[in-house]
Structures are given as C-alpha cells and as structure tokens.
C-alpha positions as CSV (number, residue, x, y, z in Angstrom):
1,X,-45.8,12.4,-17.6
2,X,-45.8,14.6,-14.6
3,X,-48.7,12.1,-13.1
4,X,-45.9,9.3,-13.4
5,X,-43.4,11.7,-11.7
6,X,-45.5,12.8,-9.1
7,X,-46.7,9.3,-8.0
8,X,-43.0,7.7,-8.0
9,X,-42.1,11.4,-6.0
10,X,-44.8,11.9,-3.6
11,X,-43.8,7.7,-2.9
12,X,-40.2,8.5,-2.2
13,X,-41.4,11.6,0.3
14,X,-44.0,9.1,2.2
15,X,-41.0,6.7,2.5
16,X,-38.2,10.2,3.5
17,X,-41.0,11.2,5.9
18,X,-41.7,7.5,7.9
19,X,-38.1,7.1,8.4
20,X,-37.8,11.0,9.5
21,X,-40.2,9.9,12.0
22,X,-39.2,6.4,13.0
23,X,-35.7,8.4,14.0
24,X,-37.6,10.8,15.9
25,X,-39.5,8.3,17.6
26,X,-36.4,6.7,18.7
27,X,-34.7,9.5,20.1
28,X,-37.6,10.2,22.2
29,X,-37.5,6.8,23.6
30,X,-33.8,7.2,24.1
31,X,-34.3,10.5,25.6
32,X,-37.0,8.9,28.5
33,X,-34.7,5.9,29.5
34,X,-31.6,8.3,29.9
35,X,-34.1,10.7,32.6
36,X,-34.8,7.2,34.4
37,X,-31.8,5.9,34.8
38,X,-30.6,9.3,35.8
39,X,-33.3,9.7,38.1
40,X,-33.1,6.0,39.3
41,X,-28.9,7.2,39.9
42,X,-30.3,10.3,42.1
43,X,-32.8,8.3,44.2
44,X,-29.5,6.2,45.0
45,X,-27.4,8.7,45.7
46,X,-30.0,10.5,47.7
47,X,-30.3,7.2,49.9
48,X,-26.7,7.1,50.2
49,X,-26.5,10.5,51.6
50,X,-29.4,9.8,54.2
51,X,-27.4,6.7,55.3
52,X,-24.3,8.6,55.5
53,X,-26.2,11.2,57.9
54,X,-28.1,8.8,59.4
55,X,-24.4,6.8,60.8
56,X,-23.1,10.3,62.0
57,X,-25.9,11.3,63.8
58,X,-25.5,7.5,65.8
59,X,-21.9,8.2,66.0
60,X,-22.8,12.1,67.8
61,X,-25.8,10.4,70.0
62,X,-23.1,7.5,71.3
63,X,-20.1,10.3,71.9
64,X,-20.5,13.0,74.8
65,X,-20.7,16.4,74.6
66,X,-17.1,17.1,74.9
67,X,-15.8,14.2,72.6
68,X,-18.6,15.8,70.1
69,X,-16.8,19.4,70.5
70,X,-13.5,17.9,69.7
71,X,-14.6,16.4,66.6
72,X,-16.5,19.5,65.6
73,X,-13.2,21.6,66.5
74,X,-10.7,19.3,64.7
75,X,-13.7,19.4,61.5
76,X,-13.4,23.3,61.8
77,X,-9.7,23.4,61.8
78,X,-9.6,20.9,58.7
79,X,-12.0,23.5,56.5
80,X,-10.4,26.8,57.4
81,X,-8.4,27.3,54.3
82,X,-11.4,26.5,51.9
C-alpha cells in the first residue's frame, strides 16, 4: 500500500518539480532579453547624446569668440534659479 502511494506521489512531485523549473527557466530568459533591450536603449541614447555634443561643438567652432560668450552668458542667466 504505501509502495502504491509512494510511486503515484513521488510521480506527482517529478511532474510539481519540472514545471517549477520550466517557470524558472522562463523567467531567466525573460530576465536576459529585458537587460538587452535595456542595454540596446542605452547604447542609443548614449549615441544620441554624442550627436547632440557633437552638433554643438560645430555650432561653437563656426561662431566667434564673442557670439560664443553671449550664448554662454544668456545659458548662465537661463540656469541661475536652479
């Protein structure tokens, strides 16, 4: 009797403990596509920034030096209350 009930129990606990890991598997494999898109979103944004700097530091080279003080004034003025 407890032969019959350990066989049909110990079967019910191999199927508990395949799903148990079939969930945990897919977690995990949730888990690494969320850090690459989140990485692949960084990279962008990181390139985004370079371009941003990369168009202001054209705009400084094509101004003189006094147009380039008046903007760096007028920037100053607009950050003063922060």
């Amino acid at each position: 009797m407890f032969k019959a009930l350990f066989s049909k129990l110990a079967g019910w606990l191999g199927l508990l403990g395949g799903l148990a890991l079939a969930a945990l598997a897919l977690l995990q494999v949730g888990r690494r596509q969320g850090r690459a898109q989140a990485e692949q979103k960084q990279t962008k944004a990181d390139m985004a920034a370079v371009e941003v700097g990369r168009d202001a530091a054209e705009t400084i080279e094509r101004l003189d030096d006094d147009a380039v003080r008046d903007l760096a004034r007028q920037r100053m003025r607009g950050t003063k209350g922060r």
